[in-house]
Jmol script that loads the backbone (N, CA, C; Angstrom):
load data "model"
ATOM      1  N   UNK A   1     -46.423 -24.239 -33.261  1.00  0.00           N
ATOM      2  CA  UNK A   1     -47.239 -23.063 -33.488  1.00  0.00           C
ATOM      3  C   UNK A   1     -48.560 -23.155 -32.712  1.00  0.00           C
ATOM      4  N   UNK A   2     -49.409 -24.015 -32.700  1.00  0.00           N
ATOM      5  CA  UNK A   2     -50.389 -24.691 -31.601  1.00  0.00           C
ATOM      6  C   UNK A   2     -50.247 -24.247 -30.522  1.00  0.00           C
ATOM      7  N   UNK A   3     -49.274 -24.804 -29.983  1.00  0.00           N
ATOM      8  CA  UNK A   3     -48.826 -24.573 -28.549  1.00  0.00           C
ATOM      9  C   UNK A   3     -48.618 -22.865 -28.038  1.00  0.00           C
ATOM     10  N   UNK A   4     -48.326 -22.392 -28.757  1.00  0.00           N
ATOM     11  CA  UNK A   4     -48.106 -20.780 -28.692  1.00  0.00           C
ATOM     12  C   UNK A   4     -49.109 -20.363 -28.945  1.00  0.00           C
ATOM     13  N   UNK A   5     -50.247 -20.569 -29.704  1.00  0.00           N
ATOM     14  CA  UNK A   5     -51.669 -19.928 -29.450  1.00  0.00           C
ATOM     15  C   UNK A   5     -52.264 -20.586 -28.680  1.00  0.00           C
ATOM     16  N   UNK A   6     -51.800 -21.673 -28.085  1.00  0.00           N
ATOM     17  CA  UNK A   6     -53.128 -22.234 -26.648  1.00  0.00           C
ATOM     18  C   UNK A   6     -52.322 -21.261 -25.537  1.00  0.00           C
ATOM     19  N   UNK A   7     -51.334 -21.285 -25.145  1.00  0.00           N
ATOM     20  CA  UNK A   7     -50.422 -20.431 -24.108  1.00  0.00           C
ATOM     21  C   UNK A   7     -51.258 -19.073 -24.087  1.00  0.00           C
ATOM     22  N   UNK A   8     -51.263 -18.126 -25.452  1.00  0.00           N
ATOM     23  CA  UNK A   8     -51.755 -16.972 -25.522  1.00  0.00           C
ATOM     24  C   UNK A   8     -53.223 -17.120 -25.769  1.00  0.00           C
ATOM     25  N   UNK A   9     -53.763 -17.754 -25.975  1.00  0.00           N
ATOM     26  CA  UNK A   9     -54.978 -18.165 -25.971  1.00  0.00           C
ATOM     27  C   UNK A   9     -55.531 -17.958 -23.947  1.00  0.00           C
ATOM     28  N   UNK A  10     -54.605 -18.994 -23.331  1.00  0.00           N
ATOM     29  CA  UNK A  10     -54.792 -18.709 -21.991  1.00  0.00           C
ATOM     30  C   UNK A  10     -54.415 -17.821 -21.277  1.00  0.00           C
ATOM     31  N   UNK A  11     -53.239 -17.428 -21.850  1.00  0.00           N
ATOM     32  CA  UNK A  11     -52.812 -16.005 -21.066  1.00  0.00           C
ATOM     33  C   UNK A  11     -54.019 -14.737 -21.337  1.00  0.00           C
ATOM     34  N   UNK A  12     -54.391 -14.417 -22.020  1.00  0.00           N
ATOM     35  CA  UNK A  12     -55.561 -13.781 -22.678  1.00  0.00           C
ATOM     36  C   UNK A  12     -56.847 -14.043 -21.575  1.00  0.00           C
ATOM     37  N   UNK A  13     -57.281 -14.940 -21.435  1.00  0.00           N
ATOM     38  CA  UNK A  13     -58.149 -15.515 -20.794  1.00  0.00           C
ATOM     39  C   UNK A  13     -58.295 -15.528 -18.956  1.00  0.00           C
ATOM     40  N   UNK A  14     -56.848 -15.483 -18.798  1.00  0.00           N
ATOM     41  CA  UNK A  14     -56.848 -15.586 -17.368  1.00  0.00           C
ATOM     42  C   UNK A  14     -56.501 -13.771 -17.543  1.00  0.00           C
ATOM     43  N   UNK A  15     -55.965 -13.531 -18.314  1.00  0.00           N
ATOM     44  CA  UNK A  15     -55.944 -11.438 -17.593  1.00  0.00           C
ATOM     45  C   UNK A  15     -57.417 -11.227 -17.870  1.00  0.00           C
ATOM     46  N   UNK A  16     -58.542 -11.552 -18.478  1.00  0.00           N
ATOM     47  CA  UNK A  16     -59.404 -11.124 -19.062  1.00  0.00           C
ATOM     48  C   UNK A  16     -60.330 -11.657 -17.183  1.00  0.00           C
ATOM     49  N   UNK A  17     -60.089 -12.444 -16.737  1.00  0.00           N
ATOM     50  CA  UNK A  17     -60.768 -12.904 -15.596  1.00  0.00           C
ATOM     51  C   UNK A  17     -60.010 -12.351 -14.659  1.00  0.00           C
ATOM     52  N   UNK A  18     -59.189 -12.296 -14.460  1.00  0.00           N
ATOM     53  CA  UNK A  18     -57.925 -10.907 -13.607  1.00  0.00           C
ATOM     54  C   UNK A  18     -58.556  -9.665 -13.040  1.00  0.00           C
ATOM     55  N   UNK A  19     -59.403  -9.203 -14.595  1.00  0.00           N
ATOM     56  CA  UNK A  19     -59.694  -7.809 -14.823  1.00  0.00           C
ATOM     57  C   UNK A  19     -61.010  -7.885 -14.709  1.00  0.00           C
ATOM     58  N   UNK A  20     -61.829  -8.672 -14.802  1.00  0.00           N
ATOM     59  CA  UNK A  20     -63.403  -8.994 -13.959  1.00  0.00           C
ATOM     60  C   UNK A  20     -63.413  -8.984 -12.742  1.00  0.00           C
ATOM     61  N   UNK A  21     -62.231  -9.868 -12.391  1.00  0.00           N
ATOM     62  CA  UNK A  21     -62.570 -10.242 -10.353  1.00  0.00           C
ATOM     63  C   UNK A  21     -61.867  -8.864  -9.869  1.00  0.00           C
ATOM     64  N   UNK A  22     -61.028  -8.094 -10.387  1.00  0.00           N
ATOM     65  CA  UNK A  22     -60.553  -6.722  -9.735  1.00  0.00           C
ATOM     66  C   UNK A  22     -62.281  -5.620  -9.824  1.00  0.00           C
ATOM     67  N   UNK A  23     -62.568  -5.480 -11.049  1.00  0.00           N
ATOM     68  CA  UNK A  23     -63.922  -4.994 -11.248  1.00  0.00           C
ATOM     69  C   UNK A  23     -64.902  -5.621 -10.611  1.00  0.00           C
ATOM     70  N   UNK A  24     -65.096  -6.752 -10.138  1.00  0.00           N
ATOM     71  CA  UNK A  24     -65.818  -6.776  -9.163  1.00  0.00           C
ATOM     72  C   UNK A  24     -65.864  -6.798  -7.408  1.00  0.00           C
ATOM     73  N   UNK A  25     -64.738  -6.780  -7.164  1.00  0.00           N
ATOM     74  CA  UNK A  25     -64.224  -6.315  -6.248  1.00  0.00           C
ATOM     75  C   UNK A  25     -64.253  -4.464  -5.568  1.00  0.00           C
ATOM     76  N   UNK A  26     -64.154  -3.774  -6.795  1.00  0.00           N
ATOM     77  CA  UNK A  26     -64.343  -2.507  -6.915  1.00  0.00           C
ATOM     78  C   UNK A  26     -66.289  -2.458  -6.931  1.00  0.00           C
ATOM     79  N   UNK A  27     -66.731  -2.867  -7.558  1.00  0.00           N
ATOM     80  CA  UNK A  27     -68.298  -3.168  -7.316  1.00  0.00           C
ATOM     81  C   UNK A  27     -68.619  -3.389  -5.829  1.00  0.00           C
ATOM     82  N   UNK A  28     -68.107  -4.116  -5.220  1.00  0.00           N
ATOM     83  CA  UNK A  28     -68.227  -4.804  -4.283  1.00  0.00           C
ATOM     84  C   UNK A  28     -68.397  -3.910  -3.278  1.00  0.00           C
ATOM     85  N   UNK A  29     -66.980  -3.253  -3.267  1.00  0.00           N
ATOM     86  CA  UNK A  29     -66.799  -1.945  -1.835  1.00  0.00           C
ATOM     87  C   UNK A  29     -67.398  -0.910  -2.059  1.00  0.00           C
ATOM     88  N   UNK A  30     -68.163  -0.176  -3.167  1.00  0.00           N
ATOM     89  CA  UNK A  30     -69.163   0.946  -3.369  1.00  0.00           C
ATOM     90  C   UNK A  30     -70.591  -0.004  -3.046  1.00  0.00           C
ATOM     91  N   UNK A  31     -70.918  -1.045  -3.408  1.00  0.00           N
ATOM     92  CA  UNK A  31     -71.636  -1.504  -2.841  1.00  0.00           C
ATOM     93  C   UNK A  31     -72.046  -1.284  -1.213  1.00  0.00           C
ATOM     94  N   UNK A  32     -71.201  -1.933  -0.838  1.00  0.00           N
ATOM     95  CA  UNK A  32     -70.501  -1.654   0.967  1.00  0.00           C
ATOM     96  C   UNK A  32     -70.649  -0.501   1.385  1.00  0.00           C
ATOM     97  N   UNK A  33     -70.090   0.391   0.860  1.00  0.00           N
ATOM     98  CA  UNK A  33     -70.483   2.247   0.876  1.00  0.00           C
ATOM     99  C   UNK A  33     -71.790   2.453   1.479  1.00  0.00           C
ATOM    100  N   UNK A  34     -72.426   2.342   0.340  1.00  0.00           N
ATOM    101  CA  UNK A  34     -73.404   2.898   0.088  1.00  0.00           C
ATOM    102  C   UNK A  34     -74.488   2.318   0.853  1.00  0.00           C
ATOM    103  N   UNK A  35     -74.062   0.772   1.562  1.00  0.00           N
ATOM    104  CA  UNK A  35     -75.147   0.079   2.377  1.00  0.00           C
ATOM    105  C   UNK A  35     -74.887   0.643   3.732  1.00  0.00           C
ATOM    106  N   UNK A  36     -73.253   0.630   4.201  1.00  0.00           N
ATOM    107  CA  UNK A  36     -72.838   1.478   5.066  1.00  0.00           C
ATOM    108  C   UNK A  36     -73.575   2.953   5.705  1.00  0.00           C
ATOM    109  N   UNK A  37     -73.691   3.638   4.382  1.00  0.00           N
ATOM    110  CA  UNK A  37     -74.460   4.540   4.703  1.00  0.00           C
ATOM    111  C   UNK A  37     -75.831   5.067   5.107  1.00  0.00           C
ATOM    112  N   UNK A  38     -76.691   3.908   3.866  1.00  0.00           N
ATOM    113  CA  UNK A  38     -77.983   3.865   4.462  1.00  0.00           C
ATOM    114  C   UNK A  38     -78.395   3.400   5.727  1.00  0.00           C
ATOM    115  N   UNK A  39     -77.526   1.999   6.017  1.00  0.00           N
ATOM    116  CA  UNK A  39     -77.561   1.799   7.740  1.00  0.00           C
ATOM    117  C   UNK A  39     -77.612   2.374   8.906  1.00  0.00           C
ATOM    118  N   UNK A  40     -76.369   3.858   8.644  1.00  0.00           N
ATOM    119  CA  UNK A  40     -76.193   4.668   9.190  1.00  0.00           C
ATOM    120  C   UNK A  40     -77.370   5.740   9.052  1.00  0.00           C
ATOM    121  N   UNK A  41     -78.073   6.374   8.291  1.00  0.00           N
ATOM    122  CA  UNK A  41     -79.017   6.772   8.395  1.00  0.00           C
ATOM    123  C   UNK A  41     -80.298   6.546   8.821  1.00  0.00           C
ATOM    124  N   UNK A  42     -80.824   5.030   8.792  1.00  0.00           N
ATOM    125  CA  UNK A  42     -81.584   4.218   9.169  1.00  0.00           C
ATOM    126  C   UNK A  42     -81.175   4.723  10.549  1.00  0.00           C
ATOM    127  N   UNK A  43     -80.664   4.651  11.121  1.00  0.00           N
ATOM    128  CA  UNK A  43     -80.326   4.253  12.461  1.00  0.00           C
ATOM    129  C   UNK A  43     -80.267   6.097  13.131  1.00  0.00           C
ATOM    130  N   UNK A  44     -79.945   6.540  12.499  1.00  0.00           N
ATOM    131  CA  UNK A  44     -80.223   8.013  12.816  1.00  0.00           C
ATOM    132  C   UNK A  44     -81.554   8.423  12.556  1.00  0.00           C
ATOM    133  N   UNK A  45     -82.298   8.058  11.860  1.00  0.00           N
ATOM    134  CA  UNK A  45     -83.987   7.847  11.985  1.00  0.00           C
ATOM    135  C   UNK A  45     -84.981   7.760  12.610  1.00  0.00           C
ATOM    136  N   UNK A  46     -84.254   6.179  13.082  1.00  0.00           N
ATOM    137  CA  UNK A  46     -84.703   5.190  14.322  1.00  0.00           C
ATOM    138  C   UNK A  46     -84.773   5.696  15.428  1.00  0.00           C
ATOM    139  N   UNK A  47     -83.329   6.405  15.748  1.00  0.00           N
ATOM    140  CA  UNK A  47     -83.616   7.465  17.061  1.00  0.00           C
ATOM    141  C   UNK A  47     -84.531   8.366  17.528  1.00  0.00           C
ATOM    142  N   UNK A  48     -85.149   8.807  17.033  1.00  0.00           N
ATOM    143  CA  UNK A  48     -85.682  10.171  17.058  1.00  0.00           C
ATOM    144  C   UNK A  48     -87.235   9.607  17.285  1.00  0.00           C
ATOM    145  N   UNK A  49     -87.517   8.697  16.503  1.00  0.00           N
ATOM    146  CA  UNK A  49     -88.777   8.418  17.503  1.00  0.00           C
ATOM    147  C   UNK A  49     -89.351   6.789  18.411  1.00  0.00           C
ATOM    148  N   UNK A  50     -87.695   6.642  18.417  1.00  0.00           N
ATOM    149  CA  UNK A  50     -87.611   5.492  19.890  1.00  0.00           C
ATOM    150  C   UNK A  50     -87.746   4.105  19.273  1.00  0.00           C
ATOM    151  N   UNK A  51     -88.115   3.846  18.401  1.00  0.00           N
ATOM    152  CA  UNK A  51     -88.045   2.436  17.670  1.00  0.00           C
ATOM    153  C   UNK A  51     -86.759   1.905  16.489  1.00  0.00           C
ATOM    154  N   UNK A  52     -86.516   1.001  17.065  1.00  0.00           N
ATOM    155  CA  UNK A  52     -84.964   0.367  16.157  1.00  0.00           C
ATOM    156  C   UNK A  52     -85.572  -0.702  15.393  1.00  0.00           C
ATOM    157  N   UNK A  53     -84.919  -0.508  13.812  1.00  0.00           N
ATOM    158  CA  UNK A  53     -85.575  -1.872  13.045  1.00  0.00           C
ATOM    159  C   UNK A  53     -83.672  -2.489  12.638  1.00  0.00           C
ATOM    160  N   UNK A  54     -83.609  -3.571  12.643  1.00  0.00           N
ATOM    161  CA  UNK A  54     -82.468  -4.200  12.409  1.00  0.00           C
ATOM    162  C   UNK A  54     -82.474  -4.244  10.776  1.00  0.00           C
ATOM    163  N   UNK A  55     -83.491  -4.349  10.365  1.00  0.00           N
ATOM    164  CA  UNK A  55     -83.959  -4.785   8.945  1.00  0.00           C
ATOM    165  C   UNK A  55     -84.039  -3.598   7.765  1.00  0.00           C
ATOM    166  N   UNK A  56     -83.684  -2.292   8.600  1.00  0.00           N
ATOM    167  CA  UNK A  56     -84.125  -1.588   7.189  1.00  0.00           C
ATOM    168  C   UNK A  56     -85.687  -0.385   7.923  1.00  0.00           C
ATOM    169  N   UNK A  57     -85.943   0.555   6.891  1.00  0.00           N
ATOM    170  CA  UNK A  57     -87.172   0.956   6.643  1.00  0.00           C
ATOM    171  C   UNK A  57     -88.918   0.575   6.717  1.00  0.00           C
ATOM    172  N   UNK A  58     -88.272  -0.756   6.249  1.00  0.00           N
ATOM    173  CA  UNK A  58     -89.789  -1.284   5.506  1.00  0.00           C
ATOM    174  C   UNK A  58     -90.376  -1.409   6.571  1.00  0.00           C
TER     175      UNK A  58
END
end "model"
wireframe off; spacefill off
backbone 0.3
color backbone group
C-alpha cells in the first residue's frame, strides 16, 4: 500500500512540474513577443532622427 502512494505521490508531482515548465514556456514566448516588438519599434524611432541605440530607449 506504501508503494502505491509513493508511485502516485510521484506521478502527481512530476505532472504538477510537467504543467509549470509547459506554463513557463508559454511565459517565455509572450515574453519574446513583446520584446520582439519593442525592439522593433525602438529601431523605427532610431531612424528618423539618425541615431541607433543597441540598448533600448534609455
Amino acid at each position: 500500500m506504501g508503494i502505491i502512494l509513493l508511485v502516485l505521490l510521484l506521478a502527481l508531482i512530476l505532472a504538477g512540474i510537467g504543467a509549470v515548465v509547459h506554463l513557463l514556456w508559454w511565459i517565455a514566448i509572450v515574453v519574446f513577443v513583446f520584446w520582439l516588438v519593442g525592439w522593433a519599434v525602438a529601431r523605427g524611432e532610431a531612424a528618423g532622427s539618425g541615431r541607433r541605440r543597441w540598448y533600448g530607449r534609455y
